[in-house]
Each structure stands twice: as structure tokens, then as C-alpha cells.
Backbone as XML, in Angstrom:
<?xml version="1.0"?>
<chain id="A" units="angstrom">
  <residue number="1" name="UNK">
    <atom name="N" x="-0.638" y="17.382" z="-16.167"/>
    <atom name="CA" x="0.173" y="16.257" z="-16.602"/>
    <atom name="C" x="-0.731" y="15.049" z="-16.852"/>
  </residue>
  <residue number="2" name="UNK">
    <atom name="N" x="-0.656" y="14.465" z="-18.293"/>
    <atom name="CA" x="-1.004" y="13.184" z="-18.614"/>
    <atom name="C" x="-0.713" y="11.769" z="-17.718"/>
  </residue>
  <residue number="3" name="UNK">
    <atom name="N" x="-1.916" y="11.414" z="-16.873"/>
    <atom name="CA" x="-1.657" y="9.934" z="-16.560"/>
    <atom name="C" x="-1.652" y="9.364" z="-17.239"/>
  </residue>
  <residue number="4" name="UNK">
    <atom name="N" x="-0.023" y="8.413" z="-17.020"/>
    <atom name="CA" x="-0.029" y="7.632" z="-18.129"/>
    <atom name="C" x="-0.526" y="5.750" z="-17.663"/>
  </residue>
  <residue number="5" name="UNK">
    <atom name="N" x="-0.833" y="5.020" z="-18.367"/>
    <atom name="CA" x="-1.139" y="3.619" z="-18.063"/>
    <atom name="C" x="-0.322" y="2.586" z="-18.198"/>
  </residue>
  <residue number="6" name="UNK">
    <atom name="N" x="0.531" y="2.045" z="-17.123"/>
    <atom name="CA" x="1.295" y="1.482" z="-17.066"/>
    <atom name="C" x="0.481" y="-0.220" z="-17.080"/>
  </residue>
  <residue number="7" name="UNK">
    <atom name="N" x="1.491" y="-1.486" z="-17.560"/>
    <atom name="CA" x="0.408" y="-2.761" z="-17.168"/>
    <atom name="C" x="1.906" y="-3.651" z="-17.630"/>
  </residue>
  <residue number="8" name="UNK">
    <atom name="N" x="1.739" y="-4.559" z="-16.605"/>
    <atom name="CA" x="3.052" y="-5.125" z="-16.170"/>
    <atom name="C" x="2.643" y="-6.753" z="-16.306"/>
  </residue>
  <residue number="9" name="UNK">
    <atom name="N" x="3.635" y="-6.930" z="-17.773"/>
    <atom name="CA" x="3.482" y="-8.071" z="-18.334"/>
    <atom name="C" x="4.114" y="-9.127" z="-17.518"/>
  </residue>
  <residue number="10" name="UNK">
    <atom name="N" x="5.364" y="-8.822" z="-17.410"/>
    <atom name="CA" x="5.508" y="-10.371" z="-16.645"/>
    <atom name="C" x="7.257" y="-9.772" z="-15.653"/>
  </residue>
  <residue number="11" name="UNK">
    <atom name="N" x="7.096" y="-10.260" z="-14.397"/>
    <atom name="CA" x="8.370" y="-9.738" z="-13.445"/>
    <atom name="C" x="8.986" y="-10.701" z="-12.968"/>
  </residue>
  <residue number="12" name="UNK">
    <atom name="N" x="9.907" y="-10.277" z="-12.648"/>
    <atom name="CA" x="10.601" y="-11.279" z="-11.540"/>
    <atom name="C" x="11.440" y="-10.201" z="-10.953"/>
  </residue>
  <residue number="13" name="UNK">
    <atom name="N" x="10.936" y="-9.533" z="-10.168"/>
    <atom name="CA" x="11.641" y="-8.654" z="-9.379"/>
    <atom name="C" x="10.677" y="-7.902" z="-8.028"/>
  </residue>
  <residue number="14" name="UNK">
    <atom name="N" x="11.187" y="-7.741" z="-7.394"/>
    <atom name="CA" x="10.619" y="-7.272" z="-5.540"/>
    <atom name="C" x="9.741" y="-6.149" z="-6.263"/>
  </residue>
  <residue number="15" name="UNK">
    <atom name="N" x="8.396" y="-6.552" z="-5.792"/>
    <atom name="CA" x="7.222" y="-5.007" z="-6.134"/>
    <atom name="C" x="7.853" y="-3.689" z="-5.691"/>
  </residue>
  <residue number="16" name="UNK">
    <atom name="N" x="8.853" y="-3.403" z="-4.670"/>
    <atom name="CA" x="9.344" y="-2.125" z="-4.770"/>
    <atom name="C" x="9.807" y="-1.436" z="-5.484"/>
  </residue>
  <residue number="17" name="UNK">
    <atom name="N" x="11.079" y="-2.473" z="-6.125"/>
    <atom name="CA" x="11.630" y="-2.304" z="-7.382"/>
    <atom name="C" x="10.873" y="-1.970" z="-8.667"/>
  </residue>
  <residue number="18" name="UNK">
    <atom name="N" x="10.187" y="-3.048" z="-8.839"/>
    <atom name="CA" x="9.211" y="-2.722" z="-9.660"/>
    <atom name="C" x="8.856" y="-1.267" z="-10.146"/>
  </residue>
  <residue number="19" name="UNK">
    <atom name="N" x="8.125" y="-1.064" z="-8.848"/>
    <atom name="CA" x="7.430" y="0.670" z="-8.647"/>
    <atom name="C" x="8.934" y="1.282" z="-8.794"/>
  </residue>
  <residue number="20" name="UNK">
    <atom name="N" x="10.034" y="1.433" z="-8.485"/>
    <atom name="CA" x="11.121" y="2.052" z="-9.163"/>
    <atom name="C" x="11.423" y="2.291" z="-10.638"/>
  </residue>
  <residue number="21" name="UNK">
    <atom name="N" x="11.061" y="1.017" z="-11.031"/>
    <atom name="CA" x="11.023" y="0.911" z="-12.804"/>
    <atom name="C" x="10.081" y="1.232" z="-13.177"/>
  </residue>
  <residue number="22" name="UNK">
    <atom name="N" x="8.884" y="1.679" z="-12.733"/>
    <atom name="CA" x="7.861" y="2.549" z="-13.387"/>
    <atom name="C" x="8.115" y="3.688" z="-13.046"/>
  </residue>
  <residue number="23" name="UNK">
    <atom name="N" x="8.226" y="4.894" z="-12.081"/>
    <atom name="CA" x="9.121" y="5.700" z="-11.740"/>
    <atom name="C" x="10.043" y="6.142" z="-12.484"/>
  </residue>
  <residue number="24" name="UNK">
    <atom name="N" x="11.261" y="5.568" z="-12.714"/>
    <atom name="CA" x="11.998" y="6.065" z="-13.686"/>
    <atom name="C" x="11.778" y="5.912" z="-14.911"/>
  </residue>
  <residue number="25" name="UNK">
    <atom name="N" x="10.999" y="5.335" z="-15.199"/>
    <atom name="CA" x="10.574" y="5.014" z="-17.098"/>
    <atom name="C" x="9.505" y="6.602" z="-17.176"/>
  </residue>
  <residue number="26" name="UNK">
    <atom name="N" x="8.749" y="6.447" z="-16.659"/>
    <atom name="CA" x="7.673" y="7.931" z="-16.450"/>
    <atom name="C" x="8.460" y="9.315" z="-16.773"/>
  </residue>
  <residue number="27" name="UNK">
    <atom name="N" x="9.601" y="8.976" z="-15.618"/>
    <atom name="CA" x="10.341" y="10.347" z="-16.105"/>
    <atom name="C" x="10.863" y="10.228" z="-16.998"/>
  </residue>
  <residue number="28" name="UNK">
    <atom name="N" x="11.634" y="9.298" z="-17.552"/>
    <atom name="CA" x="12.213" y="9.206" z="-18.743"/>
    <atom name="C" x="11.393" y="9.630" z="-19.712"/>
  </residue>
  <residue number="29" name="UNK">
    <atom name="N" x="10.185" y="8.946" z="-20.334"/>
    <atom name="CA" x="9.496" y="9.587" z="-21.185"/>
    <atom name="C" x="8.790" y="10.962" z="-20.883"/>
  </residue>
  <residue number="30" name="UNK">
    <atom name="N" x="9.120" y="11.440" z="-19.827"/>
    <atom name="CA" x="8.281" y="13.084" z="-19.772"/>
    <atom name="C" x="9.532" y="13.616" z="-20.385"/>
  </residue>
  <residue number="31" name="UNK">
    <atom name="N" x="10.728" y="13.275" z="-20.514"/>
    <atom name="CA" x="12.108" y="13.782" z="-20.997"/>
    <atom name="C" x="12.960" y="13.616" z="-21.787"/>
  </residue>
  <residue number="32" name="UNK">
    <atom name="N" x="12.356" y="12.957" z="-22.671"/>
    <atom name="CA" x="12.734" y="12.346" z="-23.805"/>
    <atom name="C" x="11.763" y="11.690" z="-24.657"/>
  </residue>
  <residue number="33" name="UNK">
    <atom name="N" x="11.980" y="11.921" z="-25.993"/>
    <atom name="CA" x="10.868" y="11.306" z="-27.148"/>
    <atom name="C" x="11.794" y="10.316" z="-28.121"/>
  </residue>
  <residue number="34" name="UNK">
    <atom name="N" x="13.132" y="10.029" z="-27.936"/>
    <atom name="CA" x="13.669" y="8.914" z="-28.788"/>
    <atom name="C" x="13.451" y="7.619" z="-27.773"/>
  </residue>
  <residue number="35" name="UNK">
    <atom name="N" x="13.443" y="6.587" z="-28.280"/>
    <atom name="CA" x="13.058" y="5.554" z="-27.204"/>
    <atom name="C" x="14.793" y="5.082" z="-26.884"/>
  </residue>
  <residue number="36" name="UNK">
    <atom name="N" x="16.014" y="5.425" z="-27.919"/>
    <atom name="CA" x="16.898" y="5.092" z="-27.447"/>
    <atom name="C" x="17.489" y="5.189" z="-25.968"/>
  </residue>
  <residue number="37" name="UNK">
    <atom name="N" x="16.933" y="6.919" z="-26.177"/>
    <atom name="CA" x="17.365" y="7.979" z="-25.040"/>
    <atom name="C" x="16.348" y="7.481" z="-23.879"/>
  </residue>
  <residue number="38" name="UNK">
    <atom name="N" x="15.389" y="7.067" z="-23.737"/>
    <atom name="CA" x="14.500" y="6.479" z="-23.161"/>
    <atom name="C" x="15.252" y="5.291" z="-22.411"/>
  </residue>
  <residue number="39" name="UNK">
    <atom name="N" x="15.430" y="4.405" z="-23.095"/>
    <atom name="CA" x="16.085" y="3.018" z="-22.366"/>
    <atom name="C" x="17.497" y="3.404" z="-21.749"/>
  </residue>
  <residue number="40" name="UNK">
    <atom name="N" x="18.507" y="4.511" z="-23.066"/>
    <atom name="CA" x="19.949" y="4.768" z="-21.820"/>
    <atom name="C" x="19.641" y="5.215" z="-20.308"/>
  </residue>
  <residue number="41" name="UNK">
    <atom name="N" x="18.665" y="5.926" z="-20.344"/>
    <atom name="CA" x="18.223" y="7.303" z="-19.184"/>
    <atom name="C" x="17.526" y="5.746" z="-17.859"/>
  </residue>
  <residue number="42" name="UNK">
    <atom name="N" x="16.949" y="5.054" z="-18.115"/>
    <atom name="CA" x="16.744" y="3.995" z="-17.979"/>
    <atom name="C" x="17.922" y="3.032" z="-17.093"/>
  </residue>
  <residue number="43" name="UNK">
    <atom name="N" x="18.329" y="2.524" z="-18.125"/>
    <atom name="CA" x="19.525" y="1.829" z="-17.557"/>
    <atom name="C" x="20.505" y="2.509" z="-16.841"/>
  </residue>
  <residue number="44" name="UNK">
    <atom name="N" x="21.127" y="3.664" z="-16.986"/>
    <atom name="CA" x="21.803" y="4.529" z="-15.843"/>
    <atom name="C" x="21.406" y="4.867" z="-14.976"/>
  </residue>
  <residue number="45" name="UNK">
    <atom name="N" x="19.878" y="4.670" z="-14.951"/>
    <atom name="CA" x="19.796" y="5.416" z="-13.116"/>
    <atom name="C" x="19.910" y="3.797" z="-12.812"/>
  </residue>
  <residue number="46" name="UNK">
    <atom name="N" x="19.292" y="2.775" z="-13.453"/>
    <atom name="CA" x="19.411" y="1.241" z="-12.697"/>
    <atom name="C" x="20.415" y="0.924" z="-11.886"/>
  </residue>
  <residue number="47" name="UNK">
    <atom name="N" x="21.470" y="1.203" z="-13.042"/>
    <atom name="CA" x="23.358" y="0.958" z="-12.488"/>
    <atom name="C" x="23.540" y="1.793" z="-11.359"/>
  </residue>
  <residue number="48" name="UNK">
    <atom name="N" x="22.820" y="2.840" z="-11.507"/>
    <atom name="CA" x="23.590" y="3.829" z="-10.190"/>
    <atom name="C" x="22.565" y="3.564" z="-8.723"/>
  </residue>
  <residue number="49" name="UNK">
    <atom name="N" x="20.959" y="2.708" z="-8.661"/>
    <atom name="CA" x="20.313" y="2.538" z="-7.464"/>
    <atom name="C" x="20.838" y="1.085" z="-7.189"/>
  </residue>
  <residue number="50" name="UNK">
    <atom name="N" x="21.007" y="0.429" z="-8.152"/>
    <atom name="CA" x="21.233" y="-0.894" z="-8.263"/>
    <atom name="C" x="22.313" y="-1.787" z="-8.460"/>
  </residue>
  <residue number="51" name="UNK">
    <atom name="N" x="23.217" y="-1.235" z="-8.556"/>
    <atom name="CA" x="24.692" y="-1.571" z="-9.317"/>
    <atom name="C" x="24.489" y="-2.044" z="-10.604"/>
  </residue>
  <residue number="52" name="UNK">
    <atom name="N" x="25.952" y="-1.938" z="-11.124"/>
    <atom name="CA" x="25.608" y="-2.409" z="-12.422"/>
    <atom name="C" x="25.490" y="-3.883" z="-12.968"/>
  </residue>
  <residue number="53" name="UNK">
    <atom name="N" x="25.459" y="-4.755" z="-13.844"/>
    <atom name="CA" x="25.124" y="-4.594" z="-15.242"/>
    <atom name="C" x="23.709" y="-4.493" z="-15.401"/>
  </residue>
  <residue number="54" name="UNK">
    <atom name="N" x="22.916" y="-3.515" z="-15.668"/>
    <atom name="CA" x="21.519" y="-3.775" z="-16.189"/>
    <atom name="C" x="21.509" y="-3.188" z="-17.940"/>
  </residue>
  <residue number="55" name="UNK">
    <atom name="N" x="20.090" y="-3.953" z="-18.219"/>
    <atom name="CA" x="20.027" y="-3.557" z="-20.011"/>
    <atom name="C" x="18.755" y="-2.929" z="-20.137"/>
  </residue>
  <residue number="56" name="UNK">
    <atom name="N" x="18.584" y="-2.447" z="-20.967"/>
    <atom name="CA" x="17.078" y="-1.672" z="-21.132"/>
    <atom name="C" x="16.919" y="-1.851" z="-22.906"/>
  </residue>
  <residue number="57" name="UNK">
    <atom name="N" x="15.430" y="-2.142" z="-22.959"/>
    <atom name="CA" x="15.024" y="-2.177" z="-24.606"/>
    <atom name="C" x="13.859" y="-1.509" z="-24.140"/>
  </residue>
  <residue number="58" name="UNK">
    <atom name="N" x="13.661" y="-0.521" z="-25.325"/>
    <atom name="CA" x="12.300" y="0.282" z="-25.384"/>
    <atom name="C" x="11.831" y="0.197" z="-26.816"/>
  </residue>
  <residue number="59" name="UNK">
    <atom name="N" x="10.595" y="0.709" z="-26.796"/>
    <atom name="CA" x="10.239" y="0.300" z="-28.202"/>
    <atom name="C" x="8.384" y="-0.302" z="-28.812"/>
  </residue>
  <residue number="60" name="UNK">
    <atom name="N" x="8.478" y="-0.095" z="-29.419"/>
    <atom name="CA" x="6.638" y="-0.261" z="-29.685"/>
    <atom name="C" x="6.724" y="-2.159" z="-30.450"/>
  </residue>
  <residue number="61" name="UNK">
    <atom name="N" x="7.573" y="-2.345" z="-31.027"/>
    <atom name="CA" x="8.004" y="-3.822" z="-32.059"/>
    <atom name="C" x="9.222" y="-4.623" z="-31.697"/>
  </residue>
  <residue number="62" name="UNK">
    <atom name="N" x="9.027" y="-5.509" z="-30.980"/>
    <atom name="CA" x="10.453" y="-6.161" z="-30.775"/>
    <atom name="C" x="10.260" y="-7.794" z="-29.846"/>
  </residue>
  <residue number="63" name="UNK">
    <atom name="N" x="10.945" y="-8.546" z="-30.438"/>
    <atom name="CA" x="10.740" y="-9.813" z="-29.877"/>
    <atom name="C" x="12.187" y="-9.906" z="-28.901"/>
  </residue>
  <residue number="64" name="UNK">
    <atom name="N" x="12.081" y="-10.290" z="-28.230"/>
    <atom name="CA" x="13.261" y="-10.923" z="-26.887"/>
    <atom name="C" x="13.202" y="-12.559" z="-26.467"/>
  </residue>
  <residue number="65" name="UNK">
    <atom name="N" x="14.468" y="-12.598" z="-26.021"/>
    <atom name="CA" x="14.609" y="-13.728" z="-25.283"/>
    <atom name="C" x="16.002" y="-13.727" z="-24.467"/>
  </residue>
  <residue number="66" name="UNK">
    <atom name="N" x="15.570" y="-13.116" z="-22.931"/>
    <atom name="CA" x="16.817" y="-13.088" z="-22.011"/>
    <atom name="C" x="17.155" y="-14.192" z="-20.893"/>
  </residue>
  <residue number="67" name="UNK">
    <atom name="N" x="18.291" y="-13.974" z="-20.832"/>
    <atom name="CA" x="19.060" y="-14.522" z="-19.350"/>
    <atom name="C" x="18.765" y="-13.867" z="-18.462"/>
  </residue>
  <residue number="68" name="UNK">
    <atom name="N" x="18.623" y="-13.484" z="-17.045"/>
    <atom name="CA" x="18.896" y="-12.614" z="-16.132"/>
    <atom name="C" x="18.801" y="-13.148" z="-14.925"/>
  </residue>
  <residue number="69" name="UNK">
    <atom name="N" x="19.395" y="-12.518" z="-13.713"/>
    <atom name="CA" x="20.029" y="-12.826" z="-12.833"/>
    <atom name="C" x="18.366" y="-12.818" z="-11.845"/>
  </residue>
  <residue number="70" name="UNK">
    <atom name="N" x="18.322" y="-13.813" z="-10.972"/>
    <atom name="CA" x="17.093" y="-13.840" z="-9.863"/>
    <atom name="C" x="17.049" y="-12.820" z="-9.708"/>
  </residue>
  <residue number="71" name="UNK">
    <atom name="N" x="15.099" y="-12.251" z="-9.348"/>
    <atom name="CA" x="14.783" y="-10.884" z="-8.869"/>
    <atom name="C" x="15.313" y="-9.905" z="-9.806"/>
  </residue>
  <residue number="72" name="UNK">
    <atom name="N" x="15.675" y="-10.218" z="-10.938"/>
    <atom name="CA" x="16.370" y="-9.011" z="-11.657"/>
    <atom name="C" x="15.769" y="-8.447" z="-13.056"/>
  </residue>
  <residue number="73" name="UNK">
    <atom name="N" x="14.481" y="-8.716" z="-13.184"/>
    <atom name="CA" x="13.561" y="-9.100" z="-14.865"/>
    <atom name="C" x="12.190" y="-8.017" z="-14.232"/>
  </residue>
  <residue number="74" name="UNK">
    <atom name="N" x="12.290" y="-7.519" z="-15.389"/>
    <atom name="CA" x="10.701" y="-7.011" z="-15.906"/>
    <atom name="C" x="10.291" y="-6.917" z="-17.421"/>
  </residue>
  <residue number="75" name="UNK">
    <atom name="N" x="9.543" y="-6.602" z="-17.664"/>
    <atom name="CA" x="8.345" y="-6.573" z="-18.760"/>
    <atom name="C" x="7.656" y="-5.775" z="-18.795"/>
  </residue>
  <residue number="76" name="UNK">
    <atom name="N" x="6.975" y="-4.624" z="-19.156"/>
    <atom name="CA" x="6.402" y="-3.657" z="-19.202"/>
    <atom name="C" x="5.818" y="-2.761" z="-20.021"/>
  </residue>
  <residue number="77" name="UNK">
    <atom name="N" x="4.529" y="-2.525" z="-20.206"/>
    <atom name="CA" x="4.188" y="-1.106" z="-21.179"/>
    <atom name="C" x="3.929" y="0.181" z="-20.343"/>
  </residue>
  <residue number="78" name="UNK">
    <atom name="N" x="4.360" y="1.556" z="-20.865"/>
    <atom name="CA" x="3.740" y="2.382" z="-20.095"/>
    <atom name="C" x="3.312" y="3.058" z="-21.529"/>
  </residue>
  <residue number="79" name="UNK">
    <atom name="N" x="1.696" y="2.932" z="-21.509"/>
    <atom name="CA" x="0.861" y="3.618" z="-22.716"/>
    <atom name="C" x="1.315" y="2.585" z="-23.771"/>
  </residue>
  <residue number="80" name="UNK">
    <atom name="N" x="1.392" y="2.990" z="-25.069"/>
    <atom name="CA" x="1.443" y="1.976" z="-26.061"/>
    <atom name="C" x="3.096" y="1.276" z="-26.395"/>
  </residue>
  <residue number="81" name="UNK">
    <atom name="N" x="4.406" y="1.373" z="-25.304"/>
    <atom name="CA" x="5.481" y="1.554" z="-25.742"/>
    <atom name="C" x="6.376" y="0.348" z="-24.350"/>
  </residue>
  <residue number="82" name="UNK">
    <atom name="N" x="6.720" y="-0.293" z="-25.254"/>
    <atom name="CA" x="7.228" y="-1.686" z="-24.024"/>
    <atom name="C" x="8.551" y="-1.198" z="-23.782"/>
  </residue>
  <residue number="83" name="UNK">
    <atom name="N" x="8.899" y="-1.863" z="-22.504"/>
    <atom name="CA" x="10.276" y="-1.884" z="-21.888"/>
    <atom name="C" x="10.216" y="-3.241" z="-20.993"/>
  </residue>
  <residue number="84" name="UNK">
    <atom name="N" x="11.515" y="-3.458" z="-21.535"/>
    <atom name="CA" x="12.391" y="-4.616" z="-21.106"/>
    <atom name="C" x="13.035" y="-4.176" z="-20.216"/>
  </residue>
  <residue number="85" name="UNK">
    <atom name="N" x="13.279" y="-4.655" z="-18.930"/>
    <atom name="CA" x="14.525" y="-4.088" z="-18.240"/>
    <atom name="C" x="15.117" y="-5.280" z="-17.421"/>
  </residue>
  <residue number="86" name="UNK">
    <atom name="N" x="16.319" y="-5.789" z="-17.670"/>
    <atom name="CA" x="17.142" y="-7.048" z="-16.721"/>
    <atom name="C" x="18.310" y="-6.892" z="-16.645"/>
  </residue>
  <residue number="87" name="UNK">
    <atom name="N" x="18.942" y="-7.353" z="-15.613"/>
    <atom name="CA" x="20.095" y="-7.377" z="-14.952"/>
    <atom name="C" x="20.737" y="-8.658" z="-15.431"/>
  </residue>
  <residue number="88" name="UNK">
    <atom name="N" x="22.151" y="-8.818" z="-16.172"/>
    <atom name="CA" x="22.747" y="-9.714" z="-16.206"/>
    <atom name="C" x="24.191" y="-9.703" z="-16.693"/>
  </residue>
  <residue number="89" name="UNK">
    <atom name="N" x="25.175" y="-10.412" z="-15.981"/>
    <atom name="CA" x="26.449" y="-9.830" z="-15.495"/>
    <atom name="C" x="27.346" y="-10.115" z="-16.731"/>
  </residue>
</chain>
């Protein structure tokens, strides 16, 4: 199995968590190659460790600008392919 290189642009969320959202993004992409299916697979396990509302954007091109709830934000590449992931109600 390919190590992949994760590098964590900018958080606002508990380093455990964190390591959760790298965790499930990993598997996600060992299990999927659409990035849609990537971010749903994503956001449903969030809702189900975390309660819900969380959002997920995946994707190699994309500009943002979110709201989200304290402790509830990340930023992320794993290999060449970003994810957004925040909580907001």
C-alpha cells in the first residue's frame, strides 16, 4: 500500500479529530476515485462520529470561503487533492 502525504493547511479543530479526518479521507480515497464519492463517504462518517451538520469539498481546483462552528474547520491535502471539511448548523 501507497503512503500517501498528507499536509494540513490550516485547522481549527482538536489534533485528535484532526487525525480522524485524515483517517477517514485515506480510506475514502483507497475506495473511491470520484472526488464526489470521496467528500459524501467523508461527510457521513463525520455526521455519524460527530453529529450532524458537517460539509465536505474535495477536489484538485476550488476557491472557498466558510462559516463554521468553533473547533469544527479543516483544510487539507492528502497527495495532490484538497479537502475542506466544516461543521455548520
Amino acid at each position: 500500500m501507497e503512503r500517501l502525504t498528507v499536509t494540513i493547511i490550516s485547522a481549527d479543530m482538536h489534533e485528535d479529530i484532526q487525525q480522524k479526518a485524515v483517517e477517514i479521507t485515506v480510506t475514502a480515497i483507497e475506495k473511491y476515485t470520484i472526488e464526489k464519492d470521496i467528500a459524501a463517504y467523508i461527510k457521513m462518517e463525520f455526521d455519524k462520529y460527530y453529529h450532524p451538520t458537517w460539509h465536505c469539498i474535495v477536489g484538485k481546483h476550488f476557491g472557498s470561503y466558510v462559516t463554521h462552528e468553533l473547533n469544527c474547520f479543516i483544510y487539507f491535502y492528502v497527495k495532490n487533492v484538497a479537502i475542506l471539511l466544516y461543521k455548520c448548523d
